[in-house]
C-alpha positions as a printed NumPy array, in Angstrom:
array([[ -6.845,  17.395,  -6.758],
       [ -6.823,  19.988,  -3.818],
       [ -4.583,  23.004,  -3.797],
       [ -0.902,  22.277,  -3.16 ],
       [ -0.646,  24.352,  -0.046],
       [ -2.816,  21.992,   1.816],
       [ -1.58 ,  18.943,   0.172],
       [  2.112,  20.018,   1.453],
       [  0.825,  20.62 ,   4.41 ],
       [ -1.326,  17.27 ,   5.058],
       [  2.177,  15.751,   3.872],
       [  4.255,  17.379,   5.693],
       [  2.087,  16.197,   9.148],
       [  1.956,  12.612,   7.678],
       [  5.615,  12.337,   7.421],
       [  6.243,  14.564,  11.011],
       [  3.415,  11.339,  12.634],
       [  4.596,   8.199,  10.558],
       [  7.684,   8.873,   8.887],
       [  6.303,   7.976,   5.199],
       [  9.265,   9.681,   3.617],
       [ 11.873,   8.05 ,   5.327],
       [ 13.973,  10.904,   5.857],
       [ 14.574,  10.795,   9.764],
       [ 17.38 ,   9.162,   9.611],
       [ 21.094,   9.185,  11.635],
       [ 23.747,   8.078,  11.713],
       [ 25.235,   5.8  ,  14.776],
       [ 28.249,   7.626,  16.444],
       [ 30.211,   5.263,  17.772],
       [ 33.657,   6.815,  17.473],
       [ 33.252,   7.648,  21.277],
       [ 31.516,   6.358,  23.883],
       [ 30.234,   8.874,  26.816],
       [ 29.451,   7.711,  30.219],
       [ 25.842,   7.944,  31.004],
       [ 24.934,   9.404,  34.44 ],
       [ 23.683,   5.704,  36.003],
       [ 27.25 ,   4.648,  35.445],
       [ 28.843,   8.105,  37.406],
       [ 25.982,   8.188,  40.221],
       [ 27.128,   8.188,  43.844],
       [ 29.836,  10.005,  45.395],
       [ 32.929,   9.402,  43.023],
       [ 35.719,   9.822,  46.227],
       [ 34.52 ,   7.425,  48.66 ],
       [ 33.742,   4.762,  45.548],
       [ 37.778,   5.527,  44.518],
       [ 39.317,   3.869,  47.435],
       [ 36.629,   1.07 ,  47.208],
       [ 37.411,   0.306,  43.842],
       [ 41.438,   0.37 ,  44.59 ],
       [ 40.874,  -2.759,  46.953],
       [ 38.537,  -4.1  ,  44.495],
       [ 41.425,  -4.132,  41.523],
       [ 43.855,  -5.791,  44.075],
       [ 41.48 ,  -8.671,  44.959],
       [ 40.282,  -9.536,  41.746],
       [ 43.063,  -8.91 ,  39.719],
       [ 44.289, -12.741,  40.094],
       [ 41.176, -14.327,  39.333],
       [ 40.294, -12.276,  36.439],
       [ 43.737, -13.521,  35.049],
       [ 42.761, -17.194,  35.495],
       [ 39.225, -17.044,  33.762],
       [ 39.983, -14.768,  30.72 ],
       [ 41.334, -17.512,  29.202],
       [ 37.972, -19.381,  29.788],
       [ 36.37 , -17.008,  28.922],
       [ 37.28 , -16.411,  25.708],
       [ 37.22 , -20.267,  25.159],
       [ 33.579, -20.011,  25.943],
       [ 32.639, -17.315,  23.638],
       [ 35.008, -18.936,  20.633],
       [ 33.147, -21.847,  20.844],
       [ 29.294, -20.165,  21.383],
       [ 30.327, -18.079,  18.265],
       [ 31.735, -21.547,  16.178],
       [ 28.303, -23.113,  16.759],
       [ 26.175, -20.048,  15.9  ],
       [ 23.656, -19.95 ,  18.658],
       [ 20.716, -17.837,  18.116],
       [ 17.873, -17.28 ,  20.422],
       [ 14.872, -18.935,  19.564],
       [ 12.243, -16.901,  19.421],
       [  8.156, -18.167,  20.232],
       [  6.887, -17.474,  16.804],
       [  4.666, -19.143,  14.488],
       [  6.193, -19.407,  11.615],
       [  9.588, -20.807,  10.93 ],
       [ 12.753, -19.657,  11.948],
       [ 14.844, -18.1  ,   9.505],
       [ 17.423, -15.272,   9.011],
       [ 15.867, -12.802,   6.285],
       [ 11.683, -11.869,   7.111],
       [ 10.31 ,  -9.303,   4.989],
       [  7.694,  -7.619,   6.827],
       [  4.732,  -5.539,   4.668],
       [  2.139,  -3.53 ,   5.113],
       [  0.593,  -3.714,   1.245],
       [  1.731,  -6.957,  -0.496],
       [  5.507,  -6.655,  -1.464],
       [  5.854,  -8.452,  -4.57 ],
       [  8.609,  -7.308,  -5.327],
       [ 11.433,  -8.022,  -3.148],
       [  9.563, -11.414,  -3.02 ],
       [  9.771, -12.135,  -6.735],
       [ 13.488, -11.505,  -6.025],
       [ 13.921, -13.589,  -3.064],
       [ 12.107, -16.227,  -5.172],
       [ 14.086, -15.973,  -8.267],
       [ 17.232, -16.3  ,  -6.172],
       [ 16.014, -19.012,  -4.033],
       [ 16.815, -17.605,  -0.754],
       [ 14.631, -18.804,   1.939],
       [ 12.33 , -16.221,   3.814],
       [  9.985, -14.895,   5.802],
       [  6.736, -12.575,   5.18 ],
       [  4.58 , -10.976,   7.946],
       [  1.984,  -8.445,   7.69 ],
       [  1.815,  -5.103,   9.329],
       [ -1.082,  -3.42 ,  10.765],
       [  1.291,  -0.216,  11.05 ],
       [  1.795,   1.538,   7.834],
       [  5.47 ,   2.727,   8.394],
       [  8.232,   1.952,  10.647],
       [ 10.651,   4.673,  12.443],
       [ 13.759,   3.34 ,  11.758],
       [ 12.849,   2.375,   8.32 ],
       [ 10.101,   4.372,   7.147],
       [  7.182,   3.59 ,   4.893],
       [  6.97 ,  -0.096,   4.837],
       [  7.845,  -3.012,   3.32 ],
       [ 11.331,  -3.357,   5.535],
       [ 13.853,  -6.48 ,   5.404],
       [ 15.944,  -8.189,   8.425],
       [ 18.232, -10.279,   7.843],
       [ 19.492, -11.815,  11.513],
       [ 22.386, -13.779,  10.082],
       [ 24.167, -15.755,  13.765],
       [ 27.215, -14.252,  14.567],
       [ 26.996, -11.325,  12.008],
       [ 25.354,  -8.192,  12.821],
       [ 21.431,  -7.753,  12.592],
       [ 20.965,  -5.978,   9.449],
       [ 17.172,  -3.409,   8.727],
       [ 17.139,  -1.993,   5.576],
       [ 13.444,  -0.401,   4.294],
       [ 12.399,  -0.236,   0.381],
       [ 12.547,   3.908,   0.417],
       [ 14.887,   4.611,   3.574],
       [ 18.467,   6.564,   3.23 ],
       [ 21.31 ,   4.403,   2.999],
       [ 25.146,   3.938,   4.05 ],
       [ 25.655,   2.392,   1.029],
       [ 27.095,   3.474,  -1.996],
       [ 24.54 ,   4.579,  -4.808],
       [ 23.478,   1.433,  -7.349],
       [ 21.842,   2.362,  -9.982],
       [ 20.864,  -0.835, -11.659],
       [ 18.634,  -1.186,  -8.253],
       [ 16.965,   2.752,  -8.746],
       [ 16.141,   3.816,  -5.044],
       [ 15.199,   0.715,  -3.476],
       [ 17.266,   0.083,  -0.538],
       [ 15.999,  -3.499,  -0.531],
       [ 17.394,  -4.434,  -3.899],
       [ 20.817,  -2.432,  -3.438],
       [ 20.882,  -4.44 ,  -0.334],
       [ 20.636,  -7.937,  -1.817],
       [ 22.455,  -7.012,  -4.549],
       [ 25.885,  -5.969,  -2.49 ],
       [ 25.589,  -8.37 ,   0.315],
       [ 23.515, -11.302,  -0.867],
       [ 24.681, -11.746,  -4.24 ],
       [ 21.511, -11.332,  -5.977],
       [ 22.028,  -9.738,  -9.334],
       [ 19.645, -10.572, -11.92 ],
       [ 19.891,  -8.906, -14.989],
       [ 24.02 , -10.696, -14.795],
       [ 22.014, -14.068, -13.756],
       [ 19.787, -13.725, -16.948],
       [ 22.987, -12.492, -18.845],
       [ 21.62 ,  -9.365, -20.243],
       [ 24.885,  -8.892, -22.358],
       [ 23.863,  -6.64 , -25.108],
       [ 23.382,  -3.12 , -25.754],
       [ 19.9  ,  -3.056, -27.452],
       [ 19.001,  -5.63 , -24.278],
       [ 20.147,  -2.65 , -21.701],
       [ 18.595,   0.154, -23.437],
       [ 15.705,  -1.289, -23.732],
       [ 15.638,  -2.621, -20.538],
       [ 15.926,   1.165, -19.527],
       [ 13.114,   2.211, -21.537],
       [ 10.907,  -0.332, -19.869],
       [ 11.534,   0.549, -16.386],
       [ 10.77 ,   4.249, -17.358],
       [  7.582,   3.382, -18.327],
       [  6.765,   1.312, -15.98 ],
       [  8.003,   3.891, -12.589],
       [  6.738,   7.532, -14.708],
       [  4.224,   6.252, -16.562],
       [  1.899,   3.084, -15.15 ],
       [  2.762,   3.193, -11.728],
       [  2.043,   7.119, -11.791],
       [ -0.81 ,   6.41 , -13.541],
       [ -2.488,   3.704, -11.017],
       [ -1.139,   5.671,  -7.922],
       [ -3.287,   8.691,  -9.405],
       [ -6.036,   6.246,  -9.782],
       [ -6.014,   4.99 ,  -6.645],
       [ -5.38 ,   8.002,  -4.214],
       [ -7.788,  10.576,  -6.144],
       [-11.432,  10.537,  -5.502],
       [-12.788,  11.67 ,  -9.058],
       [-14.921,   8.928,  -9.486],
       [-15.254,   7.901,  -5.33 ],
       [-13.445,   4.416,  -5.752],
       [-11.452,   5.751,  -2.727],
       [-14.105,   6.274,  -0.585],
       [-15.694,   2.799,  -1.716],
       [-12.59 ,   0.586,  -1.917],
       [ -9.233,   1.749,  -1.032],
       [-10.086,   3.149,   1.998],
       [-11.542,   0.065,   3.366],
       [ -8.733,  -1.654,   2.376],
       [ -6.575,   0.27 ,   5.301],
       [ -9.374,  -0.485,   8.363],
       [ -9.399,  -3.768,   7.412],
       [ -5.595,  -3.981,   7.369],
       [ -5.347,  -2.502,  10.996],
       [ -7.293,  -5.546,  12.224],
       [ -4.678,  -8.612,  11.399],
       [ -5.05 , -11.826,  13.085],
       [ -2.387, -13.188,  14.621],
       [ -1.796, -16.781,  14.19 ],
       [ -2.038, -19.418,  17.118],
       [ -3.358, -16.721,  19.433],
       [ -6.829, -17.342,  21.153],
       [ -9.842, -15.377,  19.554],
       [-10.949, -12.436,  20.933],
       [-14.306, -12.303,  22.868],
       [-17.537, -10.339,  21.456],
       [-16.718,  -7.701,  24.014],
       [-13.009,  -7.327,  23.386],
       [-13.741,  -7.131,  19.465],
       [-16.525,  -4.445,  20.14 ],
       [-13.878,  -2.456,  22.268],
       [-10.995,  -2.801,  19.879],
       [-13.488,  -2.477,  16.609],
       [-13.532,   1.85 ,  17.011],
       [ -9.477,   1.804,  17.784],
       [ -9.054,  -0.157,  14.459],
       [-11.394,   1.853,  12.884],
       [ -9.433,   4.636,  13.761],
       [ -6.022,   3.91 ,  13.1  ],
       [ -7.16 ,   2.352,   9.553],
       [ -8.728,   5.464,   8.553],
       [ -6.222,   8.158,  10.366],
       [ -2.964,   5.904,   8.536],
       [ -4.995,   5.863,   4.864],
       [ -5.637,  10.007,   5.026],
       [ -1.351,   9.89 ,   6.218],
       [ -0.229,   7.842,   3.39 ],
       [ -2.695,   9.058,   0.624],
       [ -1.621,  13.414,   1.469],
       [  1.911,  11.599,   1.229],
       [  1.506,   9.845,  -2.164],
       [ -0.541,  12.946,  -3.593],
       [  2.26 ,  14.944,  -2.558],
       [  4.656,  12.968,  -5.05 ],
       [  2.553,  12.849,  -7.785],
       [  1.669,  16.803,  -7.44 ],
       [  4.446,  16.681, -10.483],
       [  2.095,  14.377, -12.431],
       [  0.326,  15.88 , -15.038],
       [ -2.746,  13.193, -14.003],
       [ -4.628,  15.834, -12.998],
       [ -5.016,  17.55 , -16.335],
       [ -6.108,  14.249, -17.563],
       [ -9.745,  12.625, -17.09 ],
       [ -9.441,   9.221, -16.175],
       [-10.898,   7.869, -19.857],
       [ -7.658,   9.798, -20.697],
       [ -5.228,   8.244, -18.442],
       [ -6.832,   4.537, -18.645],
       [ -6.146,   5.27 , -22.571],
       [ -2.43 ,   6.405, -21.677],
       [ -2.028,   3.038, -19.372],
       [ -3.462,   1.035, -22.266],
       [ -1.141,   2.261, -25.173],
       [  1.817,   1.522, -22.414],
       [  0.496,  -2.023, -22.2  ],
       [ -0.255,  -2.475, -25.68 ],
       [  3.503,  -1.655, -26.081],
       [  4.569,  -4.364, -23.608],
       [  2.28 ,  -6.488, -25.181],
       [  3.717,  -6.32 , -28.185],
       [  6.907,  -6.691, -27.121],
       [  6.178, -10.312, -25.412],
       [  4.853, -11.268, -28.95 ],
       [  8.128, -10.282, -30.499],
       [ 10.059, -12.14 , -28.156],
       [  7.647, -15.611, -28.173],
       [  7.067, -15.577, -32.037],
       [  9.161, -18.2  , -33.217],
       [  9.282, -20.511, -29.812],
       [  6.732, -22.282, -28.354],
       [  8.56 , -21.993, -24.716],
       [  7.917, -18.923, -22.545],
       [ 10.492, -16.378, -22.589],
       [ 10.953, -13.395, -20.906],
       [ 10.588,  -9.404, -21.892],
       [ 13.613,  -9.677, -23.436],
       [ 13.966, -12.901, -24.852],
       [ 16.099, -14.172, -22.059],
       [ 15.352, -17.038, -20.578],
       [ 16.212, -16.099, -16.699],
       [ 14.079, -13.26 , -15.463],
       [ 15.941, -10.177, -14.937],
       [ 15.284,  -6.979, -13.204],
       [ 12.579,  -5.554, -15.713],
       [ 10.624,  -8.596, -15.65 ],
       [ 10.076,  -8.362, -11.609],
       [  9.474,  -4.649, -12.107],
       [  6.734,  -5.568, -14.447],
       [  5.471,  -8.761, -12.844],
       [  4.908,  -6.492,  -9.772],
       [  3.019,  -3.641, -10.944],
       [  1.018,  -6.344, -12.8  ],
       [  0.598,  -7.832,  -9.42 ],
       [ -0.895,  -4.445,  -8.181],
       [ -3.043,  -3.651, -11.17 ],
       [ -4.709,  -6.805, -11.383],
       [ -6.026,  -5.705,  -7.872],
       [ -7.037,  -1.978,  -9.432],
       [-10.366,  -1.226, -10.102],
       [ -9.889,   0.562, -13.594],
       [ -6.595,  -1.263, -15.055],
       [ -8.002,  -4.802, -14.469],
       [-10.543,  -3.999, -17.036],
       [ -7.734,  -3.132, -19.261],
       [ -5.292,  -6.198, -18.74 ],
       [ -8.049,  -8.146, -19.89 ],
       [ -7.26 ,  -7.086, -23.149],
       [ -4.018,  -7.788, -23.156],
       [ -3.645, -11.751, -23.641],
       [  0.617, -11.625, -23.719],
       [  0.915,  -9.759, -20.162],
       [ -1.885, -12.206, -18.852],
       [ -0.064, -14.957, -19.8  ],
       [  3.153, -13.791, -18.328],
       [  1.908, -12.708, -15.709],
       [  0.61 , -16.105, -14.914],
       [  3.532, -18.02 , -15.915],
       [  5.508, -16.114, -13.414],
       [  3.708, -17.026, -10.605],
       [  3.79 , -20.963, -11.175],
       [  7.392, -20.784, -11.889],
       [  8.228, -19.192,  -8.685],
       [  5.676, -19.038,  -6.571],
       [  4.391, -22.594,  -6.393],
       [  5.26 , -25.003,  -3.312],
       [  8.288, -26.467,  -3.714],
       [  8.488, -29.99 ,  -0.982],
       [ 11.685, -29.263,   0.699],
       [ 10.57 , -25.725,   1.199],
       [  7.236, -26.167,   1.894],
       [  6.883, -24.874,   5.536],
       [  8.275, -21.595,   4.925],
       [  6.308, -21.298,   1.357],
       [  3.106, -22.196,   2.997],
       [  3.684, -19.384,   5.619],
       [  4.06 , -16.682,   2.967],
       [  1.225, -17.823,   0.801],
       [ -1.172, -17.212,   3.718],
       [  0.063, -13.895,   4.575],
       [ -0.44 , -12.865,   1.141],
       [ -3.762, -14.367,   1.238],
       [ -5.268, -12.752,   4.451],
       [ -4.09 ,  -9.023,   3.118],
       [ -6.447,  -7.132,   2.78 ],
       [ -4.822,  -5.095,   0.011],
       [ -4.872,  -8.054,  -2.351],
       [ -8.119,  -8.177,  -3.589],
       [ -9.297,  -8.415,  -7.127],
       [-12.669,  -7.93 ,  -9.035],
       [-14.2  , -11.11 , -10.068],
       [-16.922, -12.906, -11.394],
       [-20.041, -13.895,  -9.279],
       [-23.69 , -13.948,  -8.795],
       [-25.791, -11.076, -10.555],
       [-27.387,  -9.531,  -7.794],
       [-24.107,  -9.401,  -5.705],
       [-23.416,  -6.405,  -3.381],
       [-20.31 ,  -4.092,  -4.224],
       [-18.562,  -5.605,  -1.404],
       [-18.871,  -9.28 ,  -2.497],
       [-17.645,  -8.374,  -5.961],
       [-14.3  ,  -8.553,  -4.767],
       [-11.878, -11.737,  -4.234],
       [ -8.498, -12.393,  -3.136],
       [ -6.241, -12.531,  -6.135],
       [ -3.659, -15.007,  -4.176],
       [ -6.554, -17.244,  -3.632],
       [ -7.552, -16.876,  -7.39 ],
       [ -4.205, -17.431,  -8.77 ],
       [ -3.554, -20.26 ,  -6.14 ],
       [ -6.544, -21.955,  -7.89 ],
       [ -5.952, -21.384, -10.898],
       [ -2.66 , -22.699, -10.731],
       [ -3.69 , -25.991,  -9.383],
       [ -6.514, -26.161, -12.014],
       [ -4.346, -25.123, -14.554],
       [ -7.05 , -22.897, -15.685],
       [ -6.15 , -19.345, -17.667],
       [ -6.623, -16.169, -15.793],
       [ -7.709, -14.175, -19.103],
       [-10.636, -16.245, -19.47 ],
       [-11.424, -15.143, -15.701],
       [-10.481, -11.21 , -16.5  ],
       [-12.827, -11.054, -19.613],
       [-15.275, -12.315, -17.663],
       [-14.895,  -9.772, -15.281],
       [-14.452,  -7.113, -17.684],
       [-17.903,  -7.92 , -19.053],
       [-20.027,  -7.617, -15.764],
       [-17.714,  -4.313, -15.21 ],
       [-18.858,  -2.895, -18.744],
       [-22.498,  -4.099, -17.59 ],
       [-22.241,  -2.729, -14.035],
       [-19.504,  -0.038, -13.472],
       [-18.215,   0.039,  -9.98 ],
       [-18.013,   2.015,  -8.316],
       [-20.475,   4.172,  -8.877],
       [-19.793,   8.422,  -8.99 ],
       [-20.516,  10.204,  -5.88 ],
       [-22.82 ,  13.096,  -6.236],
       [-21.836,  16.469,  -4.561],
       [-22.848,  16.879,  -1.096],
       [-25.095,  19.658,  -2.138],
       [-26.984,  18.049,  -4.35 ],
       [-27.524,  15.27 ,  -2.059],
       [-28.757,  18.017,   0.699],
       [-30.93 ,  19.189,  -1.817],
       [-32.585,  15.911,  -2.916],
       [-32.938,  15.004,   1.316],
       [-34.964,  18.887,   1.772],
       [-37.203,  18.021,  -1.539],
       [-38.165,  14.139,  -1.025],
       [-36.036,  12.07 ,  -2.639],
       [-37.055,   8.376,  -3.7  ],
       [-33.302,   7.308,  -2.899],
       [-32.942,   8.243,  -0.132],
       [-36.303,   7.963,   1.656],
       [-35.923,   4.333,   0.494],
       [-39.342,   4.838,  -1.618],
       [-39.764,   3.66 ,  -5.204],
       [-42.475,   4.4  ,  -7.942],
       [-43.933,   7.239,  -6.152],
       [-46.818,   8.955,  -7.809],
       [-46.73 ,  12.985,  -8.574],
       [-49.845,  12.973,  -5.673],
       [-47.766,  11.449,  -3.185],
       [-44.97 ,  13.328,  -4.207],
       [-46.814,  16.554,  -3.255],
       [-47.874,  15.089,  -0.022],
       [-44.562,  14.68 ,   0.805],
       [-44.491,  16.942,   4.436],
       [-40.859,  18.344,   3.77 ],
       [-41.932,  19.312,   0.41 ],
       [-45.138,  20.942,   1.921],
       [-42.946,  22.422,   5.125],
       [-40.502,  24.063,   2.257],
       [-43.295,  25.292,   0.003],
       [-45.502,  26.897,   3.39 ],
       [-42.699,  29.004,   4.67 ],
       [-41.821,  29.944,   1.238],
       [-44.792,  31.402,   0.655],
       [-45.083,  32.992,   4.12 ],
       [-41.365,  34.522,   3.553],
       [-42.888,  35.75 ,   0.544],
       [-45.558,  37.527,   1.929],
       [-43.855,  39.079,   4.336],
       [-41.328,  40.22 ,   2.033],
       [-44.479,  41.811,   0.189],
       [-46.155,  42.938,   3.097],
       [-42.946,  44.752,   4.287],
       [-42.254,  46.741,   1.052],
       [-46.371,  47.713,   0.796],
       [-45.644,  49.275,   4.683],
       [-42.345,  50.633,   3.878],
       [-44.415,  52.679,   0.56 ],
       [-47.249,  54.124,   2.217],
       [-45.151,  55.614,   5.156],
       [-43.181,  56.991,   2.409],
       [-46.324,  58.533,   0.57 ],
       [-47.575,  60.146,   3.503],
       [-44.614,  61.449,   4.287],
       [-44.351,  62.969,   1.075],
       [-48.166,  64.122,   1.105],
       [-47.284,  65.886,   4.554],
       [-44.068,  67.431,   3.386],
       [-46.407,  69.295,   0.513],
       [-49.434,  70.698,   2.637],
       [-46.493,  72.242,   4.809]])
């Protein structure tokens, strides 16, 4: 990891461009209302006696169609008109816009069977919300409510929510409370309830944050950073395609704004975990840490399953509650990791959760199909959802990855099991690691100066052509004449010094 001074500082110029902490925020004063100066223009004495007649005139009719008036807007209010807007997805009051998959605040939205609406960002942040994903719910005749995952709140503190915004939100206003709707009653239920959503927010998130914003082993350079450029190019639904030119001219502003918002949030996320001891670990160390916190959860879901043969939750309730989402989420991420997938497919109990979580709530229901249908395709087309898979042997890096939606989508309707997928990918992985570790730019310089098979794109070379090689020669020939000039230099430099000497003596 780099030195915290510049780490504070990248951060601080992240949050000063995007607002990834979420801290500019103000309140509304709306105690008093000032004039602004396009109400006062014009010469205030000659508009007085103007206005005088004005009051006189209209003061009749203004009596006769207040009462109208106020008919009108009664009965526009009673029916709940809402402007339609031209989109193409459906119309509905709470959309859940994200940059990265939000799983979730829509595992929660799911579990409580509230209808709603997911659209991908290519903007990483939002300025009255902050770091994405944000909700707005647009209820008719209520106010417009935004309310961001990480952004400072009116609301009074809940901790049963931690610091999402989202949840607190749902929670106070929308009734959605589900570690009451799973009737987690019991002490040793809530404490360990607690303990589980410790480890999951200090330890394994930590832990796969670390993994995926440091470059120790270059899987930032090769993955997660192409993630963001190919998140800043979303296509937009029912909208024409763009011509070769257009694409060509758009392709370096998209290239740009991918890589400029992944170097913003990545100095912001190492900035939070600059309190993580990750960085005294290696990562065989930390992928053993992650592992004995999944062998622990693991275990747990055994416990809990042992003497039924239906599927019950982390805590042998059989309603989801708060914990479960928390953990169905980050499995949601990891699964998409390149170092933790290998792990989960060791782990058959969290598989199997995993995966009975998603057909419980996240396949297509008929009446709801429109809006379901929606959602599932902007979690498909994200760019951030992609998971190593199985394919051919002599596949590129870049092939070897595949959307997990699409995967579990699949799987779903086959009713296949995604371990048997994961151990499969676990054993190319083992075969193949990928990425593959960077080597240090010097060494690379070095290897271009001498010849390198690599990267001269020549194989099997012979020591004779190796020799022949014309940097190699170039490097050797002014060596040597460096050499002998160095030699030549200090031969001089001696016998003006001896005949100075020699001189000094016949004197």
């Amino acid at each position: 990891m780099s030195s915290s001074a510049s780490t504070i500082f990248l951060s601080w110029l992240a949050t000063g461009i995007y607002n990834l902490d979420s801290k500019r925020f103000q309140k509304a004063s709306l105690n008093t209302r000032v004039e602004g100066w396009t109400e006062t223009w014009g010469n205030k004495e000659e508009n007085e006696e103007v206005t005088n007649e004005e009051e006189t005139t209209t003061s009749d009719a203004d009596v006769k169609t207040k009462s109208k008036s106020d008919t009108i807007g009664t009965e526009i209010d009673d029916r709940s008109v809402s402007i339609l807007l031209s989109t193409p997805h459906p119309q509905l009051p709470i959309v859940l816009t994200q940059h990265r998959p939000a799983w979730l605040e829509q595992m929660v939205l799911r579990i409580a069977g509230i209808p709603h609406i997911v659209i991908n960002s290519k903007y990483i942040s939002n300025e009255a919300t902050g770091q994405l994903p944000y909700l707005s719910d647009c209820i008719p005749s209520k106010p417009p409510i935004l309310v961001g995952r990480d952004h400072p709140t009116n609301l009074e503190t809940n901790t049963t929510t931690g610091n999402n915004s989202i949840l607190a939100y749902l929670q106070d206003y929308r009734d959605v409370d589900l570690d009451r709707q799973a009737s987690l009653t019991s002490d040793t239920q809530r404490g360990l309830s607690r303990c589980f959503q410790m480890m999951i927010h200090s330890e394994l998130s930590n832990i796969m944050l670390y993994l995926r914003y440091e470059d120790s082993d270059s899987s930032w350079e090769q993955v997660y950073r192409k993630q963001y450029i190919e998140a800043s190019n979303i296509i937009i639904p029912n909208k024409e395609p763009l011509s070769t030119n257009e694409i060509t001219k758009n392709s370096w502003v998209m290239q740009l704004r991918g890589r400029l918002q992944a170097s913003m949030e990545r100095a912001v996320e190492r900035k939070r975990l600059l309190g993580f001891d990750g960085e005294k670990n290696s990562i065989k160390k930390l992928l053993q840490r992650a592992n004995d916190a999944y062998s622990t959860l693991d275990n747990q879901l055994s416990e809990t399953n042992k003497n039924t043969t239906k599927q019950n939750y982390l805590l042998g309730t059989e309603r989801p509650a708060l914990v479960d989402v928390l953990l169905w989420a980050h499995l949601a991420e990891a699964l998409c990791d390149v170092h933790l997938v290998v792990l989960l497919a060791s782990h058959l109990n969290l598989v199997k959760y995993f995966q009975h979580m998603y057909r419980t709530y996240f396949s297509t229901n008929e009446e709801m199909r429109d809006w379901m249908d929606w959602n599932e395709q902007q979690n498909l087309n994200n760019a951030f959802q992609k998971i190593p898979t199985l394919g051919k042997p002599k596949q590129t890096q870049a092939s070897a990855f595949k959307d997990a939606v699409d995967l579990m989508q699949k799987l779903s309707f086959q009713k296949q099991e995604l371990i048997e997928v994961l151990r499969a990918v676990k054993a190319k992985r083992m075969a193949d690691p990928l990425p593959k570790p960077r080597q240090p730019t010097s060494s690379v310089m070095y290897r271009y100066c001498m010849g390198s098979e690599s990267l001269k794109n020549k194989k099997n070379q012979t020591p004779t052509e190796k020799e022949q090689n014309p940097i190699r020669q170039k490097l050797m020939r002014d060596q040597v004449r460096n050499d002998q000039m160095w030699i030549s230099g200090i031969v001089g430099v001696s016998a003006v010094v001896i005949l100075l000497i020699q001189g000094g003596n016949t004197l």
